[in-house]
N, C-alpha and C positions, 0 to 999 in steps of 0.2 A: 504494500500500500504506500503510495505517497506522502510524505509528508507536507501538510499544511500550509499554505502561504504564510501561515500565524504564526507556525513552529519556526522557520527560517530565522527572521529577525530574531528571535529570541535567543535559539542557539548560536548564532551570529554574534548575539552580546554575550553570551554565556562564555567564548571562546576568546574574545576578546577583552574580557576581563582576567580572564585564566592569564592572557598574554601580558597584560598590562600586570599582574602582579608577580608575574614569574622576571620579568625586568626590571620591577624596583625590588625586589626580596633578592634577584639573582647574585649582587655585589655581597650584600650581608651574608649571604650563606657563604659564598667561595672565603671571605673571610674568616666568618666561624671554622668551617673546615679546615682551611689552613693554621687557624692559630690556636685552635681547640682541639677540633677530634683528631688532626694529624701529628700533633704532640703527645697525646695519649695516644694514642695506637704506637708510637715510635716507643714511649718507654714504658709503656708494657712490653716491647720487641725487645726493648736493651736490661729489661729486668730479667731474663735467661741467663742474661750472661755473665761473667766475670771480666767486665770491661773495664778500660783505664782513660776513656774517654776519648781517644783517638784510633783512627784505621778502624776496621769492618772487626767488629766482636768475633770472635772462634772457640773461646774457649766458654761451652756452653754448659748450664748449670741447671737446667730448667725450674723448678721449684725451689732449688735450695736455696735462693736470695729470700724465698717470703718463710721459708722452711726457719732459715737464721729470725728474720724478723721478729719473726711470732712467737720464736724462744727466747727474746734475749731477755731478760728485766731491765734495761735500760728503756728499751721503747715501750714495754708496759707503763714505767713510770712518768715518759712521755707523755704513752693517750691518758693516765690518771692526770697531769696536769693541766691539759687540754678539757678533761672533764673536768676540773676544778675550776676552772676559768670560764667555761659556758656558764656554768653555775653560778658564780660569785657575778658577772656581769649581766646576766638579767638580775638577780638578786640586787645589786647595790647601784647598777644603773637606774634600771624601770622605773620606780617609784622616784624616785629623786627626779629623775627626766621628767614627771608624769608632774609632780608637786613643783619644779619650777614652771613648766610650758601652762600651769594655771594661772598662777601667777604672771609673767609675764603678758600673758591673755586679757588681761586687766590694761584699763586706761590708767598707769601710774608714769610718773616723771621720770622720766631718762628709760621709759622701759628701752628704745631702740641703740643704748648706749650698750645697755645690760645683755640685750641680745648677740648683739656682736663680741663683746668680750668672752661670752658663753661658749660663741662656736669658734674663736680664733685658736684655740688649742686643736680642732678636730684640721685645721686646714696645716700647721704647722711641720713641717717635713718632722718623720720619725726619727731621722739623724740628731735634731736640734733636740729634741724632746728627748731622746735614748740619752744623747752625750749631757742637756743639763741637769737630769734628773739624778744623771747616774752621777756628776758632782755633786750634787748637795745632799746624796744619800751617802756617799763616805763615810769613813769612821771620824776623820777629821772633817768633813761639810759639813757646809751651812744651817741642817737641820740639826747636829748634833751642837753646834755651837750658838744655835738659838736656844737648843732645850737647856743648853750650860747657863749660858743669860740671863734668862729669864726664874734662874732658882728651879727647873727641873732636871737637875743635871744625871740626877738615879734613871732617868726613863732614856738616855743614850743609850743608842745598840747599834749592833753592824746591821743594818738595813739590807745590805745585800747577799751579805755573804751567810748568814744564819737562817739555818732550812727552815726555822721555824715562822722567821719573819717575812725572808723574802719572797714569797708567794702574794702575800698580803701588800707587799712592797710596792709589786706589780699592779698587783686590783687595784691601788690608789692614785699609779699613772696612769692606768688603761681606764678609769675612769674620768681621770680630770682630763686626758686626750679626748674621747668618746662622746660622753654623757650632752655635749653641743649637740653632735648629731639627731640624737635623739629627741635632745628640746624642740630643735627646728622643726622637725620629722612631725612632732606632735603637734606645734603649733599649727604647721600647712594645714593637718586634720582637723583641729579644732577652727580653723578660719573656713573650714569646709560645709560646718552645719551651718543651717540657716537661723538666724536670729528668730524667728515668728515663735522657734521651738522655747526660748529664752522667754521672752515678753509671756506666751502663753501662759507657763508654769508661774512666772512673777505675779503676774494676776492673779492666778488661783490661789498665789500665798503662800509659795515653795520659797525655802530659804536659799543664799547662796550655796549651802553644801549641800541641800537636798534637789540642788540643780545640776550641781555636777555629776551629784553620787546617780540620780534618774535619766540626766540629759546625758552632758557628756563622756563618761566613760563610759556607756554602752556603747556610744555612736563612735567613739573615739576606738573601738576593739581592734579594727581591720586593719589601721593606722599600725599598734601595739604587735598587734601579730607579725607584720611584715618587720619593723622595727625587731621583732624576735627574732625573727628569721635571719635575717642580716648577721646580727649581731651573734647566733650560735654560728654561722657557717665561718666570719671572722674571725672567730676565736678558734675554731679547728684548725685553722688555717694561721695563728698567732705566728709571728717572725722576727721581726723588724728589733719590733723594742727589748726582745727577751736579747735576740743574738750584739745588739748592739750596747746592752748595759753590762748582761755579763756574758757573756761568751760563749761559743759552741761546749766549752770545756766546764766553766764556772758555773754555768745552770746548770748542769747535773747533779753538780754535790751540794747546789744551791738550793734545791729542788721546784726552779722553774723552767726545766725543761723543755720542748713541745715537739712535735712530730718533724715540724719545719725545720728543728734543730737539728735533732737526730738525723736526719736524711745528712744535713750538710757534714756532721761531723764525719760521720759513718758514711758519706759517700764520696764525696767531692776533696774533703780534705783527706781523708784516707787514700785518696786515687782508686777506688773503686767503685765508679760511676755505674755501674749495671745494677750495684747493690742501691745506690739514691734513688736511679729511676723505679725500684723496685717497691724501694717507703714510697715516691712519690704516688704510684700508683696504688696503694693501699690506701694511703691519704686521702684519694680523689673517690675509691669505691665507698670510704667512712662517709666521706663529703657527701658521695651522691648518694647513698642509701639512707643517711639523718634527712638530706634535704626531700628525699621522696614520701618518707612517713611524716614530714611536719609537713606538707602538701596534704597529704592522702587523709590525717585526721585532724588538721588543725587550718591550713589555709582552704580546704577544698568548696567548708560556705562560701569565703569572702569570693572564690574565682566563678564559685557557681551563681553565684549572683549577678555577677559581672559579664556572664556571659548569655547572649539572647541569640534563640535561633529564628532563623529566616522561618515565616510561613509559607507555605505551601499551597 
């Protein structure tokens, strides 16, 4: 049977929309490909081997790089500090982030002064933040020599190097790096509900905290949860500030650790790159298997709401 004079046009647009989004998605994907999936696929290939980073790998190991990993108790102590760190940054960010961006929220004096000074630590390169930090947390810096100051000189400690502290060391500069972002984050959310909802509740006689407690942190959820998400996959992924204060060597006995480190120490500095791409790929299936169950039962309202299908 013929097709339709009516059906032409329409599969005509049908195919031409197919066309028109296969050339503006076509750059994004060869990019994703190139700098995502063909990275993972190469060091999943170079984690076989017992490479040294140069010339074609030969000397092949097959499982015993993830065989090592998953024995060793240094990289257990790793993914514990990694979980310590998920944990301690929603715990000690969220609510702080959640209790300023109200505040803020608010028509007060200098709020856009206070705002910016909030997030200038989240834009500041990890180098400057890793190297000041890690001066005035000395045993001779700045913070030991204010607590001497000011008459609390018994609460001086090694800040970095005592396993007991330096973990905590950490949460209080990944927080005061951080905790901007998430102001912001919350704020954009909160500038997102509509006033009508405000005014409504004020007329009925609702107080300010029984505005926020009924209005805003319900509507504020979708906001919080991506703000989660972000924030656990970042800390799987912790680098920068742990290897730049104390060192591939000094967080392990430090015990702030993290998988980022371990790869480096254990791969690259050892000169056995086949065993790094080996954590690295471990790293990446932790990454994507956390980030597919915080999808599956925790973002899958906010996306299914967001998504509407075509009628028929």
């Amino acid at each position: 049977m013929a097709s339709s004079p009516a059906g032409r046009p329409r599969r005509k647009a049908d195919w031409r929309k197919r066309f028109e989004i296969t050339i503006l998605s076509g750059p994004a994907i060869i990019m994703f490909v190139a700098f995502v999936i063909f990275p993972v696929v190469m060091a999943a290939y170079y984690g076989f081997f017992r490479w040294k980073g140069y010339g074609a790998p030969t000397d092949f190991v097959g499982f015993g790089n993830y065989l090592i990993i998953f024995a060793d108790s240094a990289f257990h102590q790793a993914l514990l500090h990694n979980g310590i760190i998920v944990v301690l940054s929603l715990i000690l960010q969220g609510p702080v982030a959640v209790v300023l961006a109200l505040l803020l929220n608010q028509k007060i004096r200098g709020r856009t002064i206070i705002r910016v000074l909030i997030f200038v630590p989240y834009v500041i390169s990890e180098v400057i933040v890793g190297t000041g930090w890690s001066l005035m947390l000395q045993t001779s810096g700045a913070v030991n020599d204010l607590l001497q100051s000011i008459g609390l000189g018994a609460l001086r400690a090694d800040w970095l190097s005592d396993p007991n502290i330096a973990i905590w060391s950490l949460m209080v500069i990944i927080s005061w790096k951080y905790i901007g972002f998430a102001v912001i984050l919350f704020l954009a959310g909160m500038q997102s509900i509509p006033d009508e909802l405000f005014e409504a509740a004020a007329i009925d006689g609702a107080s300010y905290w029984q505005i926020q407690r009924r209005i805003t942190l319900p509507l504020l959820g979708p906001t919080v949860r991506i703000w989660a998400f972000l924030s656990i996959i970042g800390s799987l992924q912790l680098f920068d500030l742990v290897y730049i204060i104390w060192g591939q060597y000094v967080a392990a006995t430090a015990g702030t650790s993290t998988m980022a480190t371990y790869m480096v120490a254990n791969g690259r500095t050892s000169g056995n790159y086949g065993f790094g791409n080996a954590v690295a790929v471990v790293m990446f299936v932790i990454s994507l298997v956390i980030a597919l169950i915080y999808q599956r039962f925790v973002l899958r309202r906010d996306m299914a709401g967001a998504i509407t299908e075509r009628k028929k």
